[in-house]
C-alpha positions, -999 to +999 in steps of 0.1 A: +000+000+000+028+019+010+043+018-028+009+023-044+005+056-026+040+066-040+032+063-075-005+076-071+011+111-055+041+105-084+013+106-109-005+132-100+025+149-096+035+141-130+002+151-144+010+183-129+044+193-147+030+174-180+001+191-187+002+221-161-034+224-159-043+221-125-078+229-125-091+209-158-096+173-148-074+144-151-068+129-185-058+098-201-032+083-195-025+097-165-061+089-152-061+059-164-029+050-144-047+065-118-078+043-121-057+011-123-033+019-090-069+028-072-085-005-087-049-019-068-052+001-039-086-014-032-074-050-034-044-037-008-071-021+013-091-054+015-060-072+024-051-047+054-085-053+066-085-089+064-049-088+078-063-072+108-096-094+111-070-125+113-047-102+140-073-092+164-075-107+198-110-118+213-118-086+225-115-065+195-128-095+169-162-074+163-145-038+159-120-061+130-150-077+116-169-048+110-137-031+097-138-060+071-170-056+065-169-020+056-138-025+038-151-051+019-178-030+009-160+000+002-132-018-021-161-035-039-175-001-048-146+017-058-138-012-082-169-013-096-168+026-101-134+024-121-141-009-141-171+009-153-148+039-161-119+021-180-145+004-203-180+010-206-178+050-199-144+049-224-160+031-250-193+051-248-171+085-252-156+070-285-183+064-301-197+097-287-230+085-271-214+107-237-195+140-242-166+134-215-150+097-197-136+119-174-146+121-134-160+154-131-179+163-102-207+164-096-216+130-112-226+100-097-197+078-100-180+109-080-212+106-055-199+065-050-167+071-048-167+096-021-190+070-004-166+044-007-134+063+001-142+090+024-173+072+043-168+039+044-127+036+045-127+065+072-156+045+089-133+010+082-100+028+096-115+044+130-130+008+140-099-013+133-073+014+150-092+000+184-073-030+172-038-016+179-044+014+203-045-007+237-009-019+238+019+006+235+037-012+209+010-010+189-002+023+197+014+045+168-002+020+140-036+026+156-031+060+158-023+068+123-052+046+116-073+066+136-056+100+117-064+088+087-097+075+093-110+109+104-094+124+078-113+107+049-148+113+070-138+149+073-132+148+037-175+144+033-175+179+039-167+184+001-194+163-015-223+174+013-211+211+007-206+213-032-171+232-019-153+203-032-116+218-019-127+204+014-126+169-003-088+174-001-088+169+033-095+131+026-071+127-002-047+136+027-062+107+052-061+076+022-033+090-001-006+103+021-017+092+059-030+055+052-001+043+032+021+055+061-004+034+087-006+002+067+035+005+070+033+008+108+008-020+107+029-040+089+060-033+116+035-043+139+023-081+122+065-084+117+069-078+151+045-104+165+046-136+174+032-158+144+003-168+171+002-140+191-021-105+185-024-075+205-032-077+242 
């Protein structure tokens, strides 16, 4: 997850100093990358949540499962959103049936997007940092879960509002601070015995 939030920032980035554009949206092929590392990202998502389902002790087995649950809900959406975008909303655009492929807000793939990513990840995240925050070891993993979890619920502030700069604020919590978390969670699973989980 870690590397997959490098080369999403490195494309966007990228995007940036190539076309220099900042406020048209994203355009192939740098959304398109961008589609396929998110489609990836999803699948890494579900496995952090998963991870954590199998790591939790007895006492935080419900706060993991219902982080899997959400997560698996939320990775489900966002890859329906994007296989829909990288064929069926590409191919309609060719043969001009729609005027743009592009995600432009408001539009409701946006609309389940947000939902998946800044609702039910920052809903995911919150629940499964109870997982890691009651043992000091632990404790900066569920933190930055916790960090990032908020983050992408304050992020709902964009879509609810129509002031979609707010939004930002949870591209920071699942681009920049999740990638970080999943790595402390990882330092955490490496660090554990391979029966043991967090007292």
């Amino acid at each position: 997850m870690l590397a997959l939030g490098f080369l999403y920032l490195a494309t966007i980035v990228l995007w940036l100093l190539v076309v220099a554009k900042p406020h048209d949206p994203v355009g192939d092929p740098f959304l398109a990358v961008m589609e396929i590392l998110t489609i990836l990202s999803a699948l890494g998502f579900l496995g952090l949540v998963l991870a954590v389902k199998c790591f939790a002790d007895d006492r935080h087995r419900i706060h993991a499962l219902a982080a899997l649950s959400l997560g698996t809900l939320a990775a489900g959406l966002t890859m329906a959103v994007h296989f829909v975008q990288l064929t069926a909303v590409r191919q309609l655009w060719r043969a001009e049936a729609i005027p743009d492929y592009r995600l432009i807000w408001p539009s409701p793939q946006f609309a389940v997007e947000y939902l998946a990513w800044d609702l039910l990840v920052g809903l995911a995240l919150v629940v499964a940092s109870s997982v890691f925050l009651g043992s000091r070891t632990s404790r900066p993993a569920g933190l930055a879960l916790l960090g990032s979890g908020v983050l992408c619920i304050g992020g709902l502030a964009g879509p609810l509002s129509g002031r979609m700069i707010l939004q930002s604020i949870a591209i920071v919590g699942y681009a920049i601070v999740l990638p970080l978390a999943a790595a402390l969670v990882g330092r955490v699973f490496r660090a554990t015995p391979v029966h043991g989980s967090v007292a």
